[in-house]
C-alpha positions as CSV (number, residue, x, y, z in Angstrom):
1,X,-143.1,193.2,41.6
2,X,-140.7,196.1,41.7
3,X,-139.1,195.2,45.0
4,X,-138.9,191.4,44.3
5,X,-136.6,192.8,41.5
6,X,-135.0,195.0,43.1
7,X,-134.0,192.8,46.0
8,X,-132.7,189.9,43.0
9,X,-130.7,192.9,41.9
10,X,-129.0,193.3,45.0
11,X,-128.4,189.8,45.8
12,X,-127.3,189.3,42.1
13,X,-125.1,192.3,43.0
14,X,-123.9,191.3,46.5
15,X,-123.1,187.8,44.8
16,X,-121.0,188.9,42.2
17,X,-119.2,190.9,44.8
18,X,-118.5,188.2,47.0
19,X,-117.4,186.2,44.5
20,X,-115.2,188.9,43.6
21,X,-113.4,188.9,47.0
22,X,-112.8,185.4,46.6
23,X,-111.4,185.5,43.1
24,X,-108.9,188.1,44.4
25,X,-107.6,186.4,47.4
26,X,-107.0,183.4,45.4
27,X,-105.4,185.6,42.6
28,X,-103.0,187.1,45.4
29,X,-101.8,183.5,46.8
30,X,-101.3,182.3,43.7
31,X,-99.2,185.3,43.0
32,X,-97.4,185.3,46.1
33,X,-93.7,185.3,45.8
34,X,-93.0,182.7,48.4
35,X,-95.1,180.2,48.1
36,X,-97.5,180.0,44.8
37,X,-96.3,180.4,41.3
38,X,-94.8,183.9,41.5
39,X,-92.2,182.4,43.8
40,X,-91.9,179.2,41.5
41,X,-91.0,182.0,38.7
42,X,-88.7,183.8,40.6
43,X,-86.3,181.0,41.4
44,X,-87.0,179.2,37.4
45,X,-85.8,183.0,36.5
46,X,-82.8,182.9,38.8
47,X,-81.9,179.4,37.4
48,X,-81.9,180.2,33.9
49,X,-79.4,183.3,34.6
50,X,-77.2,180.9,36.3
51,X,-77.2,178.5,33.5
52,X,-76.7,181.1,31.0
53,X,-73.2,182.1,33.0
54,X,-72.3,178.2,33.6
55,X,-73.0,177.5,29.3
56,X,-71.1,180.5,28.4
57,X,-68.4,179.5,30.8
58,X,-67.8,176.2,29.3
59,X,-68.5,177.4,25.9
60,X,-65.3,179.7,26.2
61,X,-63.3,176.7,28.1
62,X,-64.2,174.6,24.9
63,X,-63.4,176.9,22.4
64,X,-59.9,177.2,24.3
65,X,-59.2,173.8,24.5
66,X,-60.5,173.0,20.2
67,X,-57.8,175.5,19.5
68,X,-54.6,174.2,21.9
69,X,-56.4,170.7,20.9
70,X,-56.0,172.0,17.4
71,X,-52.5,173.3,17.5
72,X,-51.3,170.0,19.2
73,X,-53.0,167.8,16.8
74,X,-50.8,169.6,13.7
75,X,-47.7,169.7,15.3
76,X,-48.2,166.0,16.0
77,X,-49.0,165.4,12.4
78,X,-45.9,167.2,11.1
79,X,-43.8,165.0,13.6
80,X,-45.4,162.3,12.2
81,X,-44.7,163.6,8.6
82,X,-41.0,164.2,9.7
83,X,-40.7,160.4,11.4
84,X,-42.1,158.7,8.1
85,X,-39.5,160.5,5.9
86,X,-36.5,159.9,8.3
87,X,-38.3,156.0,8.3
88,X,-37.8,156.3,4.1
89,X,-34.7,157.7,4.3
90,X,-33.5,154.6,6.4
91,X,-34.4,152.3,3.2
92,X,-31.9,154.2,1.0
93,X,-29.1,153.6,3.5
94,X,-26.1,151.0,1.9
95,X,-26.4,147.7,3.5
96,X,-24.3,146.5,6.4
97,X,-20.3,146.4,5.9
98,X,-19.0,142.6,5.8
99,X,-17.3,141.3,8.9
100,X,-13.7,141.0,8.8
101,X,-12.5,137.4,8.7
102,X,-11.1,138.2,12.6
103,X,-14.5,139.0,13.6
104,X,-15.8,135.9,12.1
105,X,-13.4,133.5,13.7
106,X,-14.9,135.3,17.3
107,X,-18.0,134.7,16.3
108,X,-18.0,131.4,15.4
109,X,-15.9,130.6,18.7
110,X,-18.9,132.5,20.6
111,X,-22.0,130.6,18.8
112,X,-20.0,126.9,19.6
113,X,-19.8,128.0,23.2
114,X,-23.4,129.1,23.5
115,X,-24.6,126.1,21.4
116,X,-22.4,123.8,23.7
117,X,-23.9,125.1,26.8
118,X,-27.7,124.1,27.1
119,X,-28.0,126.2,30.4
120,X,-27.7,129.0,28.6
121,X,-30.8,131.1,28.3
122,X,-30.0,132.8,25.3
123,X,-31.0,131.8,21.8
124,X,-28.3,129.8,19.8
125,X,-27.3,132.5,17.2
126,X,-28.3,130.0,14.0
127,X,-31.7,130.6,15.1
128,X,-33.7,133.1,13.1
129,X,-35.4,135.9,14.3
130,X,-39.3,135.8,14.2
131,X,-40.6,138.9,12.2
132,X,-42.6,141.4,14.2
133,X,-46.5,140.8,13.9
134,X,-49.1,143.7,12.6
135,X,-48.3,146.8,11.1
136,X,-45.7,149.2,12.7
137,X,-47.3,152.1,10.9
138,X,-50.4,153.1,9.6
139,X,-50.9,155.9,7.9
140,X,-54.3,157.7,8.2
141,X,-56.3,160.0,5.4
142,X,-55.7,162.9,6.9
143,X,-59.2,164.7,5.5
144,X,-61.1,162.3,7.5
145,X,-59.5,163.7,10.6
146,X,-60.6,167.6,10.0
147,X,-63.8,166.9,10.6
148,X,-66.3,170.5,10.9
C-alpha cells in the first residue's frame, strides 16, 4: 500500500511539474516584447509620451494665441469705442450752409436737363433717397463677451 502511494506521489509530483513548464512557457509569450502583451505595452507606453509632448505642444500654442486673441479683441473694442464717439460727435455738428441763389439757378438748370432727358440713367434729383435698411450699428454688452 506504501508503494501505490508512493508512486501517486510521484505522478502527483511529476504532474504538477509539467504543468509547471507549461504555465511558464505561456507566461514568457505572453510577456514577450514583440509579439504578446509586453510588446502591446511597450508601444501604448511610447504613445502616451508622444501624446503628452503633442497636448503640451498645443496647450502652449493656445495659450499664445487667447492672449494675442486677447490683446486684439481690446484694441478692437477701444476702436470701436473711439468710432461711436466720433459717430456722436457728428450729431452735434451745425446743419448744412444754404446754397447761394447762383448755385440754385445751376441747379435747377441741371435737374430740368436731367428730367428732360429720359435716357439718362441717373435719378431725377426730385426723387428722394430711400433710407438705408437694418441697423448700421449695434452695440454689444460687453460682459457677455469676457466669458472665463
Amino acid at each position: 500500500m506504501e508503494m501505490i502511494a508512493d508512486i501517486l506521489l510521484v505522478a502527483g509530483a511529476l504532474g504538477a511539474g509539467f504543468y509547471c513548464f507549461v504555465l511558464a512557457r505561456r507566461l514568457n509569450r505572453f510577456n514577450d516584447l514583440e509579439k504578446g502583451v509586453g510588446g502591446a505595452v511597450a508601444v501604448l507606453s511610447s504613445q502616451v509620451d508622444d501624446l503628452n509632448k503633442s497636448l503640451v505642444a498645443a496647450r502652449a500654442m493656445s495659450d499664445g494665441s487667447t492672449k494675442s486673441l486677447e490683446g486684439l479683441t481690446n484694441r478692437a473694442e477701444s476702436v470701436a469705442q473711439r468710432l461711436e464717439l466720433m459717430m456722436a460727435s457728428m450729431h452735434d455738428l451745425p446743419a448744412a450752409p444754404t446754397k447761394s441763389p447762383r448755385i440754385n439757378e445751376e441747379s435747377d438748370a441741371l435737374a430740368e436737363a436731367l428730367t428732360a432727358n429720359p435716357k439718362s440713367d441717373t435719378k431725377p434729383l426730385d426723387e428722394p433717397e430711400k433710407p438705408a435698411s437694418g441697423l448700421m450699428f449695434v452695440r454689444h454688452n460687453r460682459n457677455q463677451s469676457r466669458v472665463a
